[in-house]
N, C-alpha and C positions, 0 to 999 in steps of 0.2 A: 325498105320501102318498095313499092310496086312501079318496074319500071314500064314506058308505052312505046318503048320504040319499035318499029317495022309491024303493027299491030293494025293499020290504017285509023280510020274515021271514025268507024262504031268500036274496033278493037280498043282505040283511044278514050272512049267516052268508059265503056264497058271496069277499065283497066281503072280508072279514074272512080267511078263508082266502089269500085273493089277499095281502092285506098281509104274513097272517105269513110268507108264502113270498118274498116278497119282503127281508124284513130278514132271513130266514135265508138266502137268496142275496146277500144284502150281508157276510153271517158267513162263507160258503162264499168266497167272492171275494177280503175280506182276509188270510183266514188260508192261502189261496195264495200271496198276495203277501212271504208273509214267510217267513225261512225255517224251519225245524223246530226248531230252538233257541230261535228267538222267539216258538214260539205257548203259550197256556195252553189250560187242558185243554178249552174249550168250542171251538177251534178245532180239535184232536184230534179232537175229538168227530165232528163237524161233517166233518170230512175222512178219516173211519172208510169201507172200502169196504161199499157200500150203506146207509149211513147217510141222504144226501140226495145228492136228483141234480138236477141246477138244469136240465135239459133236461124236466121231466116235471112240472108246474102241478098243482096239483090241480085235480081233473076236473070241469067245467063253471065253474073260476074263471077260465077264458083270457079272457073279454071284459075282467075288471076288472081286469087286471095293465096297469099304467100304470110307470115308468120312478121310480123315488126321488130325486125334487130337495136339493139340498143345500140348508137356506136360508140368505140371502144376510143379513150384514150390512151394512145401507145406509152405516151412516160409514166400513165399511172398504174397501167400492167407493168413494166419495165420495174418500177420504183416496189412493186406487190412481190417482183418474183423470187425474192431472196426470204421472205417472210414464211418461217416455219407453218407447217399446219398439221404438225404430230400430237398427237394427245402429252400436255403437262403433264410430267413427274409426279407422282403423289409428294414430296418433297413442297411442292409450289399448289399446292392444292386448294389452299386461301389464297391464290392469285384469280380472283372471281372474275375479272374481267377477260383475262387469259385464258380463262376455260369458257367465257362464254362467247367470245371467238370461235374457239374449237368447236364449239355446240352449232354455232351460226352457220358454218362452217359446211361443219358434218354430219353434226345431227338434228339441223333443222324439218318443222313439218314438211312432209313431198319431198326427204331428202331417199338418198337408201336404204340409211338404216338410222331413222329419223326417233328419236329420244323424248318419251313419253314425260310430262309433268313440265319440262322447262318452256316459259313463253317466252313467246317470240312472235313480233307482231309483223304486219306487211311493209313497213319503212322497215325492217330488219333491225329492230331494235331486240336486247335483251331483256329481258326485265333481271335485276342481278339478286333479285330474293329466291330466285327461283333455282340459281345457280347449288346453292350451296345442301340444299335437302339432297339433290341427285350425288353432289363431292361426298356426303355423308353415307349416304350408301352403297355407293362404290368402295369407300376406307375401310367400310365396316363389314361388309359383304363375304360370305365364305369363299375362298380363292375359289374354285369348282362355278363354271358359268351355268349347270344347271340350278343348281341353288338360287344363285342372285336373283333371277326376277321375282319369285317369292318373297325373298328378303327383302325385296326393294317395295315390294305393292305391301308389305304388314307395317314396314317401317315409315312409308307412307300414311297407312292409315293412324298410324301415331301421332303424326303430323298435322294431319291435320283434324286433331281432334282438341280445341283449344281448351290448355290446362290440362289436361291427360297427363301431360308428363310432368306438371308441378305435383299432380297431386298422389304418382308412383314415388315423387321424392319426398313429399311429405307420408308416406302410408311405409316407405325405408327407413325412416328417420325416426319414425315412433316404434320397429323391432332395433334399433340398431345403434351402438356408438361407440366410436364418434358417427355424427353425422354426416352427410352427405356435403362433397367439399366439391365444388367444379373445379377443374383445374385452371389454374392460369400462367398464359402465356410467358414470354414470346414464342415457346420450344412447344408443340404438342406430339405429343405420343401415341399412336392410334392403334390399336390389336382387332385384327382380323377375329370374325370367328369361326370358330371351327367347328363343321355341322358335318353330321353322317350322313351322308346324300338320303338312307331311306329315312332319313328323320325330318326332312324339307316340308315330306306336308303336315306333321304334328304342329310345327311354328306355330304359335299365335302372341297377340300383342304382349303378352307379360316377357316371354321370351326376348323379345325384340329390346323391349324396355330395362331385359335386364342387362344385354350388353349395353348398351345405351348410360346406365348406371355403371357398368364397371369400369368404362374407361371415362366413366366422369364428363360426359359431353354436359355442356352448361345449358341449362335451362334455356338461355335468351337465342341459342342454335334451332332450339327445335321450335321454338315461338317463331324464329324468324325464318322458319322453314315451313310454315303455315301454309305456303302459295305453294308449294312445291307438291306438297301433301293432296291437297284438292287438285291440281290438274291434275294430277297421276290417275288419280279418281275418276275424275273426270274424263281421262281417256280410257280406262278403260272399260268405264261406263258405256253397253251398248246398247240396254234395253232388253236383252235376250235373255233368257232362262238362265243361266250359267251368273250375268249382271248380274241376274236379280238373287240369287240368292249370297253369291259370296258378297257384295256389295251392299244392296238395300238397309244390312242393318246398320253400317258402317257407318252410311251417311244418316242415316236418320239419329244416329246419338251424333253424326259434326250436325246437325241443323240444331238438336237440343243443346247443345252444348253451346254453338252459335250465339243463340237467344238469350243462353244467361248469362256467358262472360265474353262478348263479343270477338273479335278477328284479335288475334296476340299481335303483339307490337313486333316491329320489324326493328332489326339492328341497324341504324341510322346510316353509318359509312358503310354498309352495305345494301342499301336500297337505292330503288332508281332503274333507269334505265341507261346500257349500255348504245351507245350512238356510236355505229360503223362511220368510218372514216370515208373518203372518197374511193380510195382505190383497194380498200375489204371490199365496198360491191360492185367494182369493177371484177376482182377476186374470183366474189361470189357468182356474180355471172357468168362466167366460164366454169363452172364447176358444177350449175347447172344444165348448163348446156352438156356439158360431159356429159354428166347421169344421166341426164337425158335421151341421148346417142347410145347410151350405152344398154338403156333398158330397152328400146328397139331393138338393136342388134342382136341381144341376148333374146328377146320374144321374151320376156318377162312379165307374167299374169295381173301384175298392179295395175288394177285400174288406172285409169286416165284421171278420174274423180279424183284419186288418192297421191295424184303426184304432183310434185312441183308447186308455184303457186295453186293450182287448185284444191290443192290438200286441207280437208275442213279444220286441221287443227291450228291452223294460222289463225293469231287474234286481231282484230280489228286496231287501228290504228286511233287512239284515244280511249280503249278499254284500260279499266288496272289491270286485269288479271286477275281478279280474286271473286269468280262466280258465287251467288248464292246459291243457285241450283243447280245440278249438274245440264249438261245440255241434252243428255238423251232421257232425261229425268223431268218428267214437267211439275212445275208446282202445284198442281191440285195432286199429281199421283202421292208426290213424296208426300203432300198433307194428309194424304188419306190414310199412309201409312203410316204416319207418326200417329191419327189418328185410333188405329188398330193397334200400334205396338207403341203405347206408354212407359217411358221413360221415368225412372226415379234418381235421380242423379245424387251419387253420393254426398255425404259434407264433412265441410273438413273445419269444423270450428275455427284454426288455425290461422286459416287461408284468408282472406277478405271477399266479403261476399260477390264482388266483380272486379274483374284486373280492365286496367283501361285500354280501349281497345279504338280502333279506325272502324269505319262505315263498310260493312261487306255490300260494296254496290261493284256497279261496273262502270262507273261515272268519270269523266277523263282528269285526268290528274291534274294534279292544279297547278299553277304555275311556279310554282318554289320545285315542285319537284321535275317539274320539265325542264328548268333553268339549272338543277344540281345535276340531272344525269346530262345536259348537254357537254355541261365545263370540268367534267368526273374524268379522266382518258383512265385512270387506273381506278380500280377500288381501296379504301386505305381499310389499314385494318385496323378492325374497332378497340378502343382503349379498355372497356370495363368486358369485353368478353371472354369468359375463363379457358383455361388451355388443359389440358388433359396429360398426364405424366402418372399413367398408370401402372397397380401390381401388374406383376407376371403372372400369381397363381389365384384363379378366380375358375368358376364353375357356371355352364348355366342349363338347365334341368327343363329339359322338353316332355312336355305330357308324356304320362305314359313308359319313359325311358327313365335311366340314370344320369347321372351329370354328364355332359359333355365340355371338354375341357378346351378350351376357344383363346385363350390371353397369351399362346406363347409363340404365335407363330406372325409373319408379315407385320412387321412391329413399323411403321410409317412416321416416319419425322419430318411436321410440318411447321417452316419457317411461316 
């Protein structure tokens, strides 16, 4: 807070000006962060056009505007500082709750080195659907850190392309038998693959699909990796030439895809949101503050826009998470282009004509599910989802090249 002492009479008024405008810019700031169904009417108020403009101090209160600290509980810092905040094991890699910690942690939006595709809203909640597409491509990902983000934006786009990957295993299962068997738990088995660094840009979705396939990852994974899929998209959705062509067709077969078998179902004991405890955002606020300090010191070029709470990739507080349209993407543009690029989308007799699916809105979550992720502290792990106990000797064949041989190396066992 703003203090007024040794200021006199008008330094006092001045000083005092400066504070109210400060805790009505903390009113202005929350009631952003949430969305319009959740504000009461001082937040209305408060975000009424020309009501208050957080860009414009009152006049001659600029010296005394100082930053509003949170204050700290000392037993709850005390009580936080034995609490690890190393990146989990691959070992505990289904401990979804425990990486999304670490994610809140460390790789939340405005963080350093802040983790594309996982939401995370302004209450610092997790969303834990989101958790596990990013566990997924980290396990699967060529050891080499140039490869991964490749690997991770095509395996994405798999993701979220709902049905994509039922109907790679139904289009495996009519070359092949036996058929295609997911594995199941409690033990799973996970094989790196192994990619010739100048082969990273040949990658495309079949590739992806087919380790995917080789170590047996179960259908209801990638379905419940849906959310994961589209933010990733979604960030790195810019708009810019570069977007537009690696992206645009991407989303325009999830929109068609979208419309005829709606949003894939999420794995039950793994949905919801993750609820930080008291003294994680006590934690957490020290760690921003760090970064903080630390990107000063350093003169480090990130934007002000791009950090910390102000970083656009923070979701609103009563959003799902699960955009229909991308946000640098508007809905007339994507329509014009779905308009221009017609879609035929395969069939798979097979299959049933639509898998049931949730509402792709942005509509806040109902109250079963705010009441499951409040009383959840751990994620349990799901009972009907299959575990993976793969061969060693498998091949997967990138345009253009010969096999490349991916199953024998960084072999991950996850309890």
């Amino acid at each position: 807070m703003v203090g007024n002492a040794g200021f006199g009479k008008k330094g006092t008024i001045l000083c005092e000006c400066a504070e109210a405008f400060l805790l009505l810019l903390e009113l202005y700031q929350v009631a952003q962060r949430v969305i319009p169904e959740y504000r009461d009417r001082a937040m209305e108020a408060i975000l009424a056009p020309g009501a208050f403009n957080p860009n414009q101090p009152p006049q001659g209160a600029e010296e005394f505007l100082t930053r509003l600290y949170i204050t700290r509980n000392p037993r709850l810092l005390s009580e936080h500082q034995g609490m690890s905040t190393q990146l989990p094991p691959p070992s505990e890699a289904l401990s979804i709750d425990r990486y999304g910690l670490h994610l809140l942690l460390h790789g939340r939006p405005g963080s350093v080195n802040p983790v594309a595709g996982i939401v995370i809203d302004y209450a610092f909640r997790v969303h834990r659907r989101s958790v596990l597409g990013y566990m997924l491509g980290r396990l699967l990902s060529s050891v080499g850190r140039d490869g991964s983000p490749t690997f991770q934006r095509i395996l994405a786009s798999v993701m979220a392309l709902p049905r994509r990957y039922r109907e790679a295993i139904m289009a495996y299962n009519r070359k092949n038998s036996p058929h295609f068997v997911p594995q199941q738990g409690p033990m799973y088995h996970i094989h790196r693959a192994r990619i010739d660094p100048m082969q990273y840009h040949n990658l495309n979705q079949q590739d992806i699909i087919n380790v995917l396939l080789d170590n047996r990852i179960s259908l209801e994974w990638i379905d419940h990796a849906y959310m994961y899929g589209v933010n990733l998209i979604d960030a790195h959705y810019t708009g810019g030439t570069m977007s537009q062509t690696l992206l645009d067709d991407i989303d325009n077969k999830r929109l068609a895809h979208l419309q005829v078998y709606g949003v894939p179902l999420p794995i039950e004991e793994w949905d919801g949101w993750r609820h930080p405890s008291k003294n994680e955002v006590a934690h957490l606020h020290l760690i921003m503050e760090t970064e903080e300090s630390q990107l000063v010191q350093r003169n480090l070029d990130t934007p002000s826009y791009r950090r910390g709470m102000d970083a656009p990739s923070w979701t609103q507080v009563g959003q799902g998470g699960l955009p229909h349209y991308l946000a640098s993407w508007l809905a007339r543009d994507a329509q014009e282009y779905a308009r221009e690029h017609p879609l035929d989308l395969p069939e798979y007799p097979e299959l049933t004509q639509a898998q049931p699916s949730g509402d792709a809105n942005t509509s806040p979550p109902d109250d079963h599910d705010m009441d499951t992720a409040a009383n959840a502290d751990t994620a349990q792990q799901p009972e009907e989802v299959g575990s993976l106990s793969c061969e060693s000797s498998a091949a997967m064949v990138v345009a253009g090249e010969g096999p490349i041989e991916h199953t024998d190396i960084d072999k991950a066992s996850i309890h």
